[in-house]
Backbone bond lengths (Angstrom), bond angles and torsions (degrees), N, CA, C in turn:
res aa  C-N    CA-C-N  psi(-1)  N-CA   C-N-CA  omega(-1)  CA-C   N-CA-C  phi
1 X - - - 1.463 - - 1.521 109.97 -
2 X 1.289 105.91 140.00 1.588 108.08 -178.31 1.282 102.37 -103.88
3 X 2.184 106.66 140.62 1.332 105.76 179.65 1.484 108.44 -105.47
4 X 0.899 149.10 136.01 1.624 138.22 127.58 1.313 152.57 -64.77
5 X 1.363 158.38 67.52 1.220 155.48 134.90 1.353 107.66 12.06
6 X 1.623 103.93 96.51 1.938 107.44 -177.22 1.409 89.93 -99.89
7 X 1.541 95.98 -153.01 1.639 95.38 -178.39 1.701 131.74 84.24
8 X 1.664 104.37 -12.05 1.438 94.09 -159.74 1.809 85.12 -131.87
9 X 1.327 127.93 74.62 1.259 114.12 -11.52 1.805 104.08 -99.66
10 X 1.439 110.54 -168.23 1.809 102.01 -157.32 1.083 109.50 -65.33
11 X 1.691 121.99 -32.78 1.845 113.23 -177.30 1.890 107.52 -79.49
12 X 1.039 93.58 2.31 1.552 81.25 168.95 1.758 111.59 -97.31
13 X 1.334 123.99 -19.37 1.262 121.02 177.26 1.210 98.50 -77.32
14 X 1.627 142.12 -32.58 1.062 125.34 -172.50 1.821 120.16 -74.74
15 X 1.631 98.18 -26.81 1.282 103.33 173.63 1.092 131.93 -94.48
16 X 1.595 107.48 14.23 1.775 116.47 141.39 0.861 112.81 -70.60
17 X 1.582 121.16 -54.18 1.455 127.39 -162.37 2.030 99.59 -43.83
18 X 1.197 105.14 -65.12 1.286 124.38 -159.54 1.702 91.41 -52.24
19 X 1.533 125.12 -72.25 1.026 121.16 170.92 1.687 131.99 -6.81
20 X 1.529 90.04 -40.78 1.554 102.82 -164.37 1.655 123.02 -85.25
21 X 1.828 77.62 -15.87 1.777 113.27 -175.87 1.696 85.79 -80.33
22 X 1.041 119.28 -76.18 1.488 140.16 -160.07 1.703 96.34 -42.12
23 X 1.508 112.64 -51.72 1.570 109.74 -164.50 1.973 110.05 -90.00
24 X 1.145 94.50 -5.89 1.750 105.50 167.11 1.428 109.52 -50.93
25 X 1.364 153.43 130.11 1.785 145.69 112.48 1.651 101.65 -32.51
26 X 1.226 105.08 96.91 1.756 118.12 164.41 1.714 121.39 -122.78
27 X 0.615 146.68 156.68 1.270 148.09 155.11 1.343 97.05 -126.11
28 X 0.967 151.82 -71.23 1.375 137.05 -170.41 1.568 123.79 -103.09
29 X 1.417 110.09 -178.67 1.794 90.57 173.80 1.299 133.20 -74.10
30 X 0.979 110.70 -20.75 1.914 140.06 177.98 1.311 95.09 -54.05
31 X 1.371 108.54 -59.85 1.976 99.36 -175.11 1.265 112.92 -79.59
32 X 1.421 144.36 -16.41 1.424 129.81 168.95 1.654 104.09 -38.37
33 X 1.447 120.28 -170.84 1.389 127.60 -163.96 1.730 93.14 -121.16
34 X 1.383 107.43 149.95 1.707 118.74 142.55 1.013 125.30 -30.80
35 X 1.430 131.83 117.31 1.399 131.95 -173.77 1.565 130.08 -128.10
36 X 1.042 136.44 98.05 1.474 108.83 -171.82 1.254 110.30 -130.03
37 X 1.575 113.57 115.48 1.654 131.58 -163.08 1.857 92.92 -96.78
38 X 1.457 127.53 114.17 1.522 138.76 154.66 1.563 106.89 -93.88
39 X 1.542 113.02 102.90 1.088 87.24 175.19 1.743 98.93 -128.57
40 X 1.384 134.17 106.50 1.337 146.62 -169.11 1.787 97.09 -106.48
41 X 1.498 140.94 79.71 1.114 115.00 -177.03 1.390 104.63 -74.16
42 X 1.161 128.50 -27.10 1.400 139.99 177.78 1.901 114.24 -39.49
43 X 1.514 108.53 -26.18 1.152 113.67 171.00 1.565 126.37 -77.39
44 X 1.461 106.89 -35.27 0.965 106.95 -175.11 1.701 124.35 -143.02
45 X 1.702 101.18 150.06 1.850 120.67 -124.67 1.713 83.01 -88.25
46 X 1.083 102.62 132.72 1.744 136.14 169.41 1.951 90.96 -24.97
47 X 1.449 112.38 114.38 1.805 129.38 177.16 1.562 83.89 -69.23
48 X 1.016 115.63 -72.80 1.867 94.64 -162.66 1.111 115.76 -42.27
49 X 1.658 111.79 -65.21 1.405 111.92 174.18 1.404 133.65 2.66
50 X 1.627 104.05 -68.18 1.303 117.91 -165.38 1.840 105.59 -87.43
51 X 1.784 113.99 -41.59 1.188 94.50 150.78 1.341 146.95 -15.91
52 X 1.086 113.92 -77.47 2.005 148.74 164.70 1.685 96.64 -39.39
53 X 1.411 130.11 -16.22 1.135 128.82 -155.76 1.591 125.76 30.74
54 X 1.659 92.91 50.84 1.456 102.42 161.49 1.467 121.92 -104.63
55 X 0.811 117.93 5.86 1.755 125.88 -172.19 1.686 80.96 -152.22
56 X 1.655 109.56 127.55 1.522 134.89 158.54 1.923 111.98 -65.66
57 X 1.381 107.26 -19.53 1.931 100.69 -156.13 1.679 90.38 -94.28
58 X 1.276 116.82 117.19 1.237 125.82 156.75 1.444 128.55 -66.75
59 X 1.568 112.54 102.89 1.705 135.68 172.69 1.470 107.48 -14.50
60 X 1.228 111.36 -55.72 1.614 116.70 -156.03 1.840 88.36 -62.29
61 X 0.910 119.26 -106.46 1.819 121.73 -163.15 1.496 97.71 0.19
62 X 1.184 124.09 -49.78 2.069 111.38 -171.81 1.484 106.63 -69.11
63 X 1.751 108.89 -35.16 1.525 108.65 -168.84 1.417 96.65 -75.11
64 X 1.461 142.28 -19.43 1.235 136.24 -162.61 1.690 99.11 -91.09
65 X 1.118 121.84 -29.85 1.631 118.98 169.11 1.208 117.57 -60.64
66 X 1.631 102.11 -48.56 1.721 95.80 -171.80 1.573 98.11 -85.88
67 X 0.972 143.53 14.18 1.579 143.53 135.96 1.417 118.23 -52.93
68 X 1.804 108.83 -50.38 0.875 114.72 -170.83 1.945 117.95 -52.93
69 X 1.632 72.75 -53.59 1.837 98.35 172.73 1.480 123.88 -45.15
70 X 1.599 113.15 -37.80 1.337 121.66 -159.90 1.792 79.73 -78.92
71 X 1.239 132.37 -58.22 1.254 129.73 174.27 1.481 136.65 -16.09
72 X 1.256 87.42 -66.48 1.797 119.58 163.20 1.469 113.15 -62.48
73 X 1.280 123.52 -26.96 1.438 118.33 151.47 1.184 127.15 -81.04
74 X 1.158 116.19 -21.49 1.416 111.42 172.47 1.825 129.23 147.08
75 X 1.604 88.39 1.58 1.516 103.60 -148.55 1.923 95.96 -85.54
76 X 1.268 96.92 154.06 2.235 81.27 -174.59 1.418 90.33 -124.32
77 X 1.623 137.82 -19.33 1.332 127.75 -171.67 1.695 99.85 -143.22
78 X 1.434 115.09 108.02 1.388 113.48 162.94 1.383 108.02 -115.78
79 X 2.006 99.83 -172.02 1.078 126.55 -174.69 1.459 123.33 -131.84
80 X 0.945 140.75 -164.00 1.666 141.23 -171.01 1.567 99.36 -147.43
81 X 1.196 155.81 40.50 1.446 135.51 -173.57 1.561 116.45 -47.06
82 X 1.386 121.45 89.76 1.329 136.37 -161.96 1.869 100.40 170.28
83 X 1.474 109.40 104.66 1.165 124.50 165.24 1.810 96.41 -55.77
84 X 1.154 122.94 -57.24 1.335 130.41 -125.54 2.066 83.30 -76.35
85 X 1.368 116.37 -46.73 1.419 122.68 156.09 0.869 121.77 17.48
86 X 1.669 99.39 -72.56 1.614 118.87 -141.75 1.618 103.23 -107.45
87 X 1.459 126.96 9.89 1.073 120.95 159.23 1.555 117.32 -37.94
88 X 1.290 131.09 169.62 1.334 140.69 -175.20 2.119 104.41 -83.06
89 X 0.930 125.97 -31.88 1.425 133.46 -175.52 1.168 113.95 -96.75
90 X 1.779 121.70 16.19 1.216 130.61 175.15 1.046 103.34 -155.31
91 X 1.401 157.10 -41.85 0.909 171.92 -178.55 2.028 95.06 -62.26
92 X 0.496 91.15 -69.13 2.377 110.15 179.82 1.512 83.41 -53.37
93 X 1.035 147.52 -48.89 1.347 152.39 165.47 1.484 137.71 -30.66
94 X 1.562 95.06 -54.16 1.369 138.88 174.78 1.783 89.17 -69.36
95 X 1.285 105.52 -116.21 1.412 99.62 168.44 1.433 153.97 -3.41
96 X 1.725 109.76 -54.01 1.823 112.46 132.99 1.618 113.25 -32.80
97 X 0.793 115.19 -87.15 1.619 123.56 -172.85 1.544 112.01 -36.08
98 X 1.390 114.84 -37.96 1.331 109.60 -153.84 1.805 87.31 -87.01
99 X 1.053 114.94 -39.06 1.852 123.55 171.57 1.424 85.47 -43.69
100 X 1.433 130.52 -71.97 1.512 112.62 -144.75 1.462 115.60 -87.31
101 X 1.044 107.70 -12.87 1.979 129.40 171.11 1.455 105.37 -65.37
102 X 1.704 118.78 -19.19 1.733 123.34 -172.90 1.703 91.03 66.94
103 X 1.376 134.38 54.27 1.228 104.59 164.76 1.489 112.78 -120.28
104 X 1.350 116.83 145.75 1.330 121.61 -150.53 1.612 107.58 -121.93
105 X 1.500 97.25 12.96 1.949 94.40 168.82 1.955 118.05 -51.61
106 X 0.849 98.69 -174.04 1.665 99.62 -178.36 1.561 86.78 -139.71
107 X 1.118 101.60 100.55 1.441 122.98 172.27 1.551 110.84 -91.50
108 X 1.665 95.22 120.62 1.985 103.05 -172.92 2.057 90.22 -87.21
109 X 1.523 77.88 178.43 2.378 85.82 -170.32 1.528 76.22 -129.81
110 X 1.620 100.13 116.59 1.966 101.36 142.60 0.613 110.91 9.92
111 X 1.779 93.66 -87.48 1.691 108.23 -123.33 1.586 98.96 -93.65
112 X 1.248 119.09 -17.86 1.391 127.90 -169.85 1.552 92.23 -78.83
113 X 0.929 136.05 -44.93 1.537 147.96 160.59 1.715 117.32 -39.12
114 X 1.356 112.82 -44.81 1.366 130.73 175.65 1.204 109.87 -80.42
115 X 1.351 122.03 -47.33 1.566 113.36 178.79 1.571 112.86 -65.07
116 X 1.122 105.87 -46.62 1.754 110.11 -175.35 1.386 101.98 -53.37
117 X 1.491 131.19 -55.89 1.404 136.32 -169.36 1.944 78.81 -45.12
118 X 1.300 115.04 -99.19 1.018 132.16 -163.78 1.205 124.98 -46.10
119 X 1.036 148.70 7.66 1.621 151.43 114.40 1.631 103.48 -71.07
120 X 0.868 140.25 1.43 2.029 133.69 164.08 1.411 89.88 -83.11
121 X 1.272 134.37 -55.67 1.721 133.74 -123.36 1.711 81.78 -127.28
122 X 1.377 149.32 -18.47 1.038 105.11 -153.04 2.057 98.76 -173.52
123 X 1.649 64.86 31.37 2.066 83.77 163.87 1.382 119.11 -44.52
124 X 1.456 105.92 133.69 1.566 108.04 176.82 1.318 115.88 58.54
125 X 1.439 107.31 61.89 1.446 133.25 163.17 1.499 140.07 -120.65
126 X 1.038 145.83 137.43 1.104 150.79 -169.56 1.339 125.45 -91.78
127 X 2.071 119.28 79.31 1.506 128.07 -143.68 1.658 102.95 -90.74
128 X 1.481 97.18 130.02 1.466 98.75 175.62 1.318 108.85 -94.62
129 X 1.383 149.33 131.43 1.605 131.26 -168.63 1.338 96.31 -112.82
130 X 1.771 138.34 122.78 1.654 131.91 158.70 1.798 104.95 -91.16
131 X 1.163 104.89 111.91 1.772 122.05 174.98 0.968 107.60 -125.59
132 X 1.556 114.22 169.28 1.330 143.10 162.74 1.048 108.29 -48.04
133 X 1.693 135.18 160.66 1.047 121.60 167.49 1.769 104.41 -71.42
134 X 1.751 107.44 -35.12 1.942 91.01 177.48 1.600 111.68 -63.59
135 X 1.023 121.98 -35.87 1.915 112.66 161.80 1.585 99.69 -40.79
136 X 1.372 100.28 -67.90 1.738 87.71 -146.04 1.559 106.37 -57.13
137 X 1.464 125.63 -25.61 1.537 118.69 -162.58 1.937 102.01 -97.94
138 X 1.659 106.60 9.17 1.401 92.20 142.99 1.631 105.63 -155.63
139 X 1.351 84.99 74.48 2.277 93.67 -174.45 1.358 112.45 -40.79
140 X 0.748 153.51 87.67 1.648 153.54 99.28 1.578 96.75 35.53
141 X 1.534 107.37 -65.05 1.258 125.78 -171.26 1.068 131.89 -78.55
142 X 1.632 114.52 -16.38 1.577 121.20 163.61 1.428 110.78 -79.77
143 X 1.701 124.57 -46.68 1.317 130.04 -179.83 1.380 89.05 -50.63
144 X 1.409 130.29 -72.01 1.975 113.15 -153.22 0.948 124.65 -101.98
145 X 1.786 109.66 32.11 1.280 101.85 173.00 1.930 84.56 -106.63
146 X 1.661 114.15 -32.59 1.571 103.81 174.88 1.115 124.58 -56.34
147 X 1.241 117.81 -26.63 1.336 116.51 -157.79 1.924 102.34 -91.46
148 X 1.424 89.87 -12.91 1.791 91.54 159.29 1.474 125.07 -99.04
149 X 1.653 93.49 19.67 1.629 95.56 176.88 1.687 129.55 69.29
150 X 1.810 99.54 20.31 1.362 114.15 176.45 1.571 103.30 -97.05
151 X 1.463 132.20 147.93 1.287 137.14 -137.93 2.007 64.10 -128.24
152 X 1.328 104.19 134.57 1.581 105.45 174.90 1.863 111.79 -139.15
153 X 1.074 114.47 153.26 1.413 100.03 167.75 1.551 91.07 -138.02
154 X 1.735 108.58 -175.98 1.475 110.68 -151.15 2.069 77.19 -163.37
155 X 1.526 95.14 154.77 1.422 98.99 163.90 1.268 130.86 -74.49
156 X 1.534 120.02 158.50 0.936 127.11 -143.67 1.573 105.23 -143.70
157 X 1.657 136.08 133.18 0.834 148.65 162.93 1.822 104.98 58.43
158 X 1.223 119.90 -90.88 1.319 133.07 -176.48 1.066 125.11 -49.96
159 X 1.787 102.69 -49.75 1.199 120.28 -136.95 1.506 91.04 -118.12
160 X 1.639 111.57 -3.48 1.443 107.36 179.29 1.730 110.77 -110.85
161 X 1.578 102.47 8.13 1.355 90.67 154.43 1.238 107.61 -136.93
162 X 1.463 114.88 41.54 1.428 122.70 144.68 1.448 119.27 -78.73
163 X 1.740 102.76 -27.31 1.781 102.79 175.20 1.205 121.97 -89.08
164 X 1.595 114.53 -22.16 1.314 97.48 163.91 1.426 121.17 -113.81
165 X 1.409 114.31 44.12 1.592 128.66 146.91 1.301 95.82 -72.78
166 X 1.445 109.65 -74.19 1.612 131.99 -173.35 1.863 107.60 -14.89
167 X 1.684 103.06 -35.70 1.450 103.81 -159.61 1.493 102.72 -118.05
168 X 1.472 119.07 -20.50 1.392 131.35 168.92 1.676 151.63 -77.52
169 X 2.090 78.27 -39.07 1.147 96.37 -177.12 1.601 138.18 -61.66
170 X 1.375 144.09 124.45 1.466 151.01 -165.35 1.660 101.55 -41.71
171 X 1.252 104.17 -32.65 1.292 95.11 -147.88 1.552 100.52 -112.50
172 X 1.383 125.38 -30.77 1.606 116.58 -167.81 1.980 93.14 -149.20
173 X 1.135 129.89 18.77 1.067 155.15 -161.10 2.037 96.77 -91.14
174 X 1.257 100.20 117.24 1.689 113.29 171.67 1.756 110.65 -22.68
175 X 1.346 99.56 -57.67 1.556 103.50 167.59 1.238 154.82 -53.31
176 X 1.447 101.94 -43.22 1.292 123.03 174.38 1.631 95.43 -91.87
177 X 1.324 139.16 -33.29 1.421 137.37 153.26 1.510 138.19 -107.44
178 X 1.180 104.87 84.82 1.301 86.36 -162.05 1.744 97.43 -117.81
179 X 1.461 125.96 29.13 1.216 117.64 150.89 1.352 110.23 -164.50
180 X 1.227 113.45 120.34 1.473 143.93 -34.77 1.577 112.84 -17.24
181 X 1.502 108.50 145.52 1.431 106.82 179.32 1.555 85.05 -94.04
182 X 1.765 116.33 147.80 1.671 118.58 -179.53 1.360 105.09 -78.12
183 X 1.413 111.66 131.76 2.046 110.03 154.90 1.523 101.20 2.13
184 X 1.207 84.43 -94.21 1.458 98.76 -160.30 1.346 124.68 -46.49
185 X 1.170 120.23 -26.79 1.462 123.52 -177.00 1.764 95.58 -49.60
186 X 1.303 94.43 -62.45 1.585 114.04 173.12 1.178 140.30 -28.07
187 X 1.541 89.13 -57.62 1.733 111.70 168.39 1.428 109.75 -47.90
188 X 1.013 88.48 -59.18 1.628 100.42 -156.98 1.686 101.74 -74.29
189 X 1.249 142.33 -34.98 1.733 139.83 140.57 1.712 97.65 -27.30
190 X 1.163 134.82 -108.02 1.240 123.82 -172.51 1.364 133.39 -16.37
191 X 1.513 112.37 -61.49 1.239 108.06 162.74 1.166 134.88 -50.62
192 X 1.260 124.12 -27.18 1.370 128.74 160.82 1.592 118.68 -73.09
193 X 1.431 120.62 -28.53 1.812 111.87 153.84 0.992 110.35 -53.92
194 X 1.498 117.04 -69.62 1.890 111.06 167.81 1.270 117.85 1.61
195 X 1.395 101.19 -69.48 1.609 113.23 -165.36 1.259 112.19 -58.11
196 X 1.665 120.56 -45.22 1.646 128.74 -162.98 1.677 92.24 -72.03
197 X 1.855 106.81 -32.96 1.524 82.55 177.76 1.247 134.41 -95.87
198 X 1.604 108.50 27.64 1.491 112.92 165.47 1.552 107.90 -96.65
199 X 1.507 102.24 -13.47 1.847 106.21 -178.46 1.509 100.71 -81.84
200 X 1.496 143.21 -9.46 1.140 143.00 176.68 1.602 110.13 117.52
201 X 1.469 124.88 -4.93 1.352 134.40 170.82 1.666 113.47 -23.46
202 X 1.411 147.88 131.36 1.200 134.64 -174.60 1.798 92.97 -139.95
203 X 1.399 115.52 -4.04 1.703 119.02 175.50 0.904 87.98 -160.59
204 X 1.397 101.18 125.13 1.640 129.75 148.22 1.358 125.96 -77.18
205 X 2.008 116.38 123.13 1.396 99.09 170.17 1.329 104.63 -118.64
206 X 1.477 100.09 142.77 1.534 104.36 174.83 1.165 123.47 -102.06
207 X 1.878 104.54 97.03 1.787 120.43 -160.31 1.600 94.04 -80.19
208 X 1.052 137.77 32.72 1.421 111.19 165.76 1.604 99.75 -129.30
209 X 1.555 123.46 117.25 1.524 121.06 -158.27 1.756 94.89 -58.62
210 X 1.525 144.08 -25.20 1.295 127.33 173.09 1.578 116.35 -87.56
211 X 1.077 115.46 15.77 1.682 122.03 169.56 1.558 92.58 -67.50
212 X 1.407 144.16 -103.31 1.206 146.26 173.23 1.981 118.17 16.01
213 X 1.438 86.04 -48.83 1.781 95.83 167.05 1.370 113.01 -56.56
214 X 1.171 117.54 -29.45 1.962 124.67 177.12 1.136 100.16 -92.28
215 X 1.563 115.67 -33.70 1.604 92.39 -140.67 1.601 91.77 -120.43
216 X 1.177 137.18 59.17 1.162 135.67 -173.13 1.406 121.95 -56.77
217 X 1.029 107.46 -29.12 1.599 123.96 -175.69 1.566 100.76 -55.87
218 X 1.616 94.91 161.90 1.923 98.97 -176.13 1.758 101.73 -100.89
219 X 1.513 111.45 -33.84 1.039 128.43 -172.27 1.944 108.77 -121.15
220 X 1.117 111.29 145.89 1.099 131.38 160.18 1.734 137.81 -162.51
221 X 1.763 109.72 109.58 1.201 129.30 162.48 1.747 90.73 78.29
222 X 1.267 96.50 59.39 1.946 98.00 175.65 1.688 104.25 90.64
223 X 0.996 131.40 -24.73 1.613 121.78 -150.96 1.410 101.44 -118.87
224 X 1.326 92.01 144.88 1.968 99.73 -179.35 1.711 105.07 -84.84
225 X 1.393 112.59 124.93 1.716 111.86 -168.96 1.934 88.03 -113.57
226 X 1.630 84.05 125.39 1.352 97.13 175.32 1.128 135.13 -115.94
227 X 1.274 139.80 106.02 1.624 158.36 -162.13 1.403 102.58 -54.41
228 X 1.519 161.11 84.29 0.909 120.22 114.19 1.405 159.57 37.03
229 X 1.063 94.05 -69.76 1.577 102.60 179.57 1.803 119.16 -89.28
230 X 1.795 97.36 -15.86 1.028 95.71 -172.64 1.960 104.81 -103.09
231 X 1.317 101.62 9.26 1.159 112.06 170.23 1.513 111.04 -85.55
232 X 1.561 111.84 -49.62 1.072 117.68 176.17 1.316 132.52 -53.08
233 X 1.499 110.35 -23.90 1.334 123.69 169.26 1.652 125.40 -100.25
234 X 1.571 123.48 3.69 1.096 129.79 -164.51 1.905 74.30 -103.03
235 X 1.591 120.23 -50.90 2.035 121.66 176.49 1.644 96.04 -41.20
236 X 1.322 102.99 -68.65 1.912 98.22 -169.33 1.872 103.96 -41.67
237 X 1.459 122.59 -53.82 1.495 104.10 -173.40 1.151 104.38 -68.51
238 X 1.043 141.81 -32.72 1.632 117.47 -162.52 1.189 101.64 -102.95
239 X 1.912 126.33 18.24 2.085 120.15 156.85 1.586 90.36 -85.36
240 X 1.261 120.44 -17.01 1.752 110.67 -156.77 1.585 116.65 -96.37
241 X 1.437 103.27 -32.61 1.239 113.14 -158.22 2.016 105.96 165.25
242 X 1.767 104.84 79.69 1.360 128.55 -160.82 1.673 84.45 -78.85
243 X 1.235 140.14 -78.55 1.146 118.45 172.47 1.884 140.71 -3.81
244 X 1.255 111.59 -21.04 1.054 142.09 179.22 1.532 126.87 -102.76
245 X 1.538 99.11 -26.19 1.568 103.84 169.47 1.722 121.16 -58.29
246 X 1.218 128.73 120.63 1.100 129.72 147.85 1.704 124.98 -21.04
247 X 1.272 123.05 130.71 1.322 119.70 162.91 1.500 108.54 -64.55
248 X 1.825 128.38 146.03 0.777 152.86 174.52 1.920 101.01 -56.55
């Protein structure tokens, strides 16, 4: 049974879930897979936040309970849909806890998930990454995409807190809207690919698991735009039951 950790934030746990529905071989309901979506955001304290070192309470200890939980229900392989997660100062966190909690899920990584897709399919490329600013000031995604020898750039000044307005903002911000997603949230996501593809960008990843809600598209303006989340959930079917994976 597959677990999920929703909540971070909630329409992105649901649009794994769905993902996972979507990338299944089903014909009926019987063959879809075991599923179990926890999503309490109420438990657990804003990942940038504490990044940014504006909030002291470290994310991981709440995400490691409701791990614990998904366990105790039944779940043997989950996931986190939340780039921001899997940073190293929360993520090391997560993991401590889950050692001392005795919990024995087999927990898949994003980004470790995203890079592999993307060095199989799309060697010798030029990765543009759109994050949070707490992603970007500890990339997950710059360390493993360099360390596979991918040359990457990321936004910059303007255009990098145009993306995380896009995902922050009170007023037209992914979060506070995220259905309808606003123009602008939008606008302003694109324009910032624009930008990566005047820096030489040739794949786009979209490090924030509610980017995908804007940015549905696979491709945009020359560049391969890559989901995350839907990577993360194409790894969960084929740890559970590869027979079942969808063709690419």
């Amino acid at each position: 049974m597959i677990g999920i950790v929703g909540g971070l934030g909630p329409y992105a746990g649901l649009d794994i879930a769905k993902k996972i529905i979507d990338e299944t071989v089903a014909s009926s309901d019987q063959e879809h897979l075991p599923l179990l979506l926890f999503s309490c955001p109420n438990l657990i304290p804003d990942r940038s936040a504490y990044l940014l070192d504006t909030s002291k309470e470290n994310p991981g200890k709440a995400i490691a309970m409701i791990l614990k939980q998904l366990e105790q229900a039944g779940a043997t392989i989950a996931a986190i849909p939340s780039n921001t997660a899997h940073a190293e100062p929360i993520f090391s966190v997560i993991q401590d806890e889950m050692a001392r909690l005795g919990n024995e899920l087999k927990l898949l990584h994003i980004v470790h998930e995203t890079v592999r897709f993307v060095h199989e399919n799309y060697p010798e490329s030029t990765i543009g990454v759109l994050s949070t600013a707490g992603e970007q000031a500890y990339s997950q995604y710059r360390e493993a995409f360099m360390k596979k020898g991918f040359p990457i750039v990321e936004p910059e000044g303007a255009q990098k807190e145009k993306v995380n307005n896009a995902i922050y903002d009170k007023d037209y911000g992914i979060k506070a809207q995220p259905a309808p997603i606003a123009n602008k949230a939008r606008e302003d996501l694109l324009m910032a690919m624009d930008d990566l593809k005047k820096q030489g960008a040739q794949v786009i990843i979209l490090g924030c698991a509610e980017l995908p809600l804007a940015i549905p598209e696979k491709d945009h303006n020359g560049m391969v735009v890559i989901d995350p989340n839907r990577i993360l959930a194409r790894a969960l079917i084929q740890a559970v039951a590869p027979g079942k994976l969808k063709a690419l």
